[in-house]
FIKOL-788412 format. One record per atom (N, C-alpha, C, O, CB): residue in one letter; x, y, z. Coordinates in pm, whole numbers, padded with zeros to 5 digits, always signed. Atoms other than C-alpha are relative to their C-alpha. Glycine has a CB too. Example, Ala and Ser with C-alpha at 12.3 -4.5 7.8 and 13.67 -1.06 7.14 Angstrom:
a+00089-00119+00000a+01230-00450+00780a+00090+00120+00000a+00194+00118+00066a-00099+00003+00125s-00082-00119-00006s+01367-00106+00714s-00077+00109+00073s-00026+00220+00090s+00041+00046-00142
END
This chain:
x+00076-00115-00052x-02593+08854-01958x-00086-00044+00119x-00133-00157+00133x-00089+00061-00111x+00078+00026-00140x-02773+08887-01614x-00165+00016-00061x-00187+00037-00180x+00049+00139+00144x+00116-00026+00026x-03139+08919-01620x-00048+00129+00095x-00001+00181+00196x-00075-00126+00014x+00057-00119-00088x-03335+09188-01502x-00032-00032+00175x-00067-00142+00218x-00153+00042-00077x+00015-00024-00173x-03366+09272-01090x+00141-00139+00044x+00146-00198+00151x-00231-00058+00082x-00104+00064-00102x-03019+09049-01069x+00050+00044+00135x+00069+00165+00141x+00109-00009-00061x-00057-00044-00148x-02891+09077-00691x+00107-00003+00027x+00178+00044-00062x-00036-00057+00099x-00103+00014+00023x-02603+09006-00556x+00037-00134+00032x+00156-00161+00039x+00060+00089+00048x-00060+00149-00006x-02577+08650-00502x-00041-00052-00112x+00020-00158-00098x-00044-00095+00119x-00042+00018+00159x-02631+08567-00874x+00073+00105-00057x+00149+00053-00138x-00120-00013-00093x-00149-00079+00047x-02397+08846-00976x+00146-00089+00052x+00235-00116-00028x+00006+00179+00090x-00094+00046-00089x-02152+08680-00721x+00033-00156-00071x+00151-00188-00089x-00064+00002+00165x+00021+00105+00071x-02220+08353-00891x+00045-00067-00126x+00094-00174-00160x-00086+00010-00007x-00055-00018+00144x-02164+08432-01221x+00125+00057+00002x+00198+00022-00090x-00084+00084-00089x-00150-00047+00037x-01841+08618-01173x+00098-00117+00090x+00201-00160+00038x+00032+00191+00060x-00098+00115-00040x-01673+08355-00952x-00030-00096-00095x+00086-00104-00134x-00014-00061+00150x+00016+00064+00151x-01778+08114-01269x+00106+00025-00091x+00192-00046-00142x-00122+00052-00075x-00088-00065+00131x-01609+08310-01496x+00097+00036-00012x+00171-00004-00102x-00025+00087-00049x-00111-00136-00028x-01366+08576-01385x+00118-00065+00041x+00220-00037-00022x-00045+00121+00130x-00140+00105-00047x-01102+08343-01226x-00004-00047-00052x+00075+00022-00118x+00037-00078+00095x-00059+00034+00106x-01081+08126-01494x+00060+00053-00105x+00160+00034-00175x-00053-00046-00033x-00049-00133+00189x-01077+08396-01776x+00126+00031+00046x+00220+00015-00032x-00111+00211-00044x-00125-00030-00019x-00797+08519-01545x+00162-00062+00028x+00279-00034+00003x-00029+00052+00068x-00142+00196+00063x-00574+08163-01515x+00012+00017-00089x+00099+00101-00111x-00033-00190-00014x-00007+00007+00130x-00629+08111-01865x+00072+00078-00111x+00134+00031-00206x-00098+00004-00020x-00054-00045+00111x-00534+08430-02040x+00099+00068+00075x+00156+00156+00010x-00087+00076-00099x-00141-00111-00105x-00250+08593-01724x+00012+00078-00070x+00075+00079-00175x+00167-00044+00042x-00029-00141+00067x-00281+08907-01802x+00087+00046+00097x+00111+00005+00210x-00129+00106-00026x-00114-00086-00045x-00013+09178-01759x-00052+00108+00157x-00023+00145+00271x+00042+00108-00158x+00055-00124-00103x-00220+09414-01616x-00177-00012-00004x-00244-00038-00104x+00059+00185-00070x+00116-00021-00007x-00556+09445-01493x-00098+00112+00003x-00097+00167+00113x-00010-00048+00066x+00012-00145-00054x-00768+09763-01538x-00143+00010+00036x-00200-00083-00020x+00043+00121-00109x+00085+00013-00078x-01073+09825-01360x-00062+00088-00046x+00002+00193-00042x+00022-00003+00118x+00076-00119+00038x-01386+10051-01523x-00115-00002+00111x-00219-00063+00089x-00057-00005-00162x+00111-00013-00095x-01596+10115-01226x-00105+00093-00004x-00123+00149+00104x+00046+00019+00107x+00105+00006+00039x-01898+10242-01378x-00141-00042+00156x-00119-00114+00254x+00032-00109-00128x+00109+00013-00085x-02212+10223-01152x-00120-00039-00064x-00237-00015-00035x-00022+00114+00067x+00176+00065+00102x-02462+10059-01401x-00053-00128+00046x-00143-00183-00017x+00021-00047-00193x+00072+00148-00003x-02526+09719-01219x-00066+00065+00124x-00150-00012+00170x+00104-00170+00020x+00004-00031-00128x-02586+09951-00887x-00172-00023+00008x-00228-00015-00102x+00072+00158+00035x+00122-00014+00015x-02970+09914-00774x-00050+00129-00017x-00166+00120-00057x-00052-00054+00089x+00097-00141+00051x-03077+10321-00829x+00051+00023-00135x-00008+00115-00193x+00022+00159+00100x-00006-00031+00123x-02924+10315-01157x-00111-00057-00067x-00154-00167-00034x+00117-00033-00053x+00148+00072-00014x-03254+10282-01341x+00025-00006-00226x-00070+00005-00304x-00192+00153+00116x-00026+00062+00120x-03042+10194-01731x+00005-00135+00021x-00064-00180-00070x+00114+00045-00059x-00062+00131+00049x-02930+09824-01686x-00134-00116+00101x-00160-00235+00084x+00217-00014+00062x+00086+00084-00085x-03210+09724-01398x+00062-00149+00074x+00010-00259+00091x-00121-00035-00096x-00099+00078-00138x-02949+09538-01161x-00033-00009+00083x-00146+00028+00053x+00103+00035+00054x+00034-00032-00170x-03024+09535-00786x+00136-00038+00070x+00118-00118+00162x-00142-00110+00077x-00128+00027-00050x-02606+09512-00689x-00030+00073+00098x-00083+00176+00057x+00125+00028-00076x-00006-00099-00100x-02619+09680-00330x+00174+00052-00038x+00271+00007-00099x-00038-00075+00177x-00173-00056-00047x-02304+09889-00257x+00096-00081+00037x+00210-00055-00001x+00012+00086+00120x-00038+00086-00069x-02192+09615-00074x+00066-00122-00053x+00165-00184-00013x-00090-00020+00062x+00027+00118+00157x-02225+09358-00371x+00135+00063-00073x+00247+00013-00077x-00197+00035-00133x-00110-00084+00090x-02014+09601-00577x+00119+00028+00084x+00225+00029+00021x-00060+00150-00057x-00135-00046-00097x-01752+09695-00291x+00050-00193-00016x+00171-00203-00032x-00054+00089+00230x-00030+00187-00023x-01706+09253-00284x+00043-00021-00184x+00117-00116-00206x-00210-00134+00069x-00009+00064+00120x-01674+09206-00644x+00137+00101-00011x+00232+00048-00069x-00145+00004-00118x-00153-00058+00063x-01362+09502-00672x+00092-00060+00140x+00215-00057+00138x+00012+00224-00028x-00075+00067-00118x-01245+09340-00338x+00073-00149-00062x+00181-00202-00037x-00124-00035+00137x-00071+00168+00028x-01244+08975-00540x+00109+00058-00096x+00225+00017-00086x-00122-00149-00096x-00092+00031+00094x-01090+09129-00852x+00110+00053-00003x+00175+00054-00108x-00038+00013-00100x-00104-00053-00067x-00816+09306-00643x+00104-00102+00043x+00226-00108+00026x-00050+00072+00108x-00054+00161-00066x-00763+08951-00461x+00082-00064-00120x+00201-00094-00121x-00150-00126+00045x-00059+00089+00130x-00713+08787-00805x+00098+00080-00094x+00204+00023-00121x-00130-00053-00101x-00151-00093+00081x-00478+09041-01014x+00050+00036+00077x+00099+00138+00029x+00000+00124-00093x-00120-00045-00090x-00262+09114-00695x+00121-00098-00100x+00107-00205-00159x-00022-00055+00204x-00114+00001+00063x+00093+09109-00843x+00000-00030-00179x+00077-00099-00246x+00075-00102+00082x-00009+00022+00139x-00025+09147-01203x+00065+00147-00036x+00093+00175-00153x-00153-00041-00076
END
């Protein structure tokens, strides 16, 4: 879990950590994508600070990485 007022260069941080390995490791078939707006900074449930920008880069990486799944 992130901590409160995460940005986007510890979001960015933590999912290149994680997310490409998890996705070597278990090759999945298919990848499906819930794009949700709860890490966004005006969502005022999860207390994130992801700009638009942050969030447009993170479905950009996980587009990069499940191409031809």
């Amino acid at each position: 879990p992130f901590l409160p007022h995460t940005g986007d260069a510890v979001w960015h941080d933590g999912f290149d950590a994680v997310v490409p390995a998890a996705l070597e490791r278990f090759q999945p078939e298919a990848v499906m994508l819930q794009l949700g707006a709860d890490a966004h900074w005006e969502d005022p449930l999860v207390h994130l600070l992801l700009t638009s920008h942050g969030w447009m880069k993170t479905v950009e990486k996980l587009l990069t990485l499940s191409a031809g799944k």
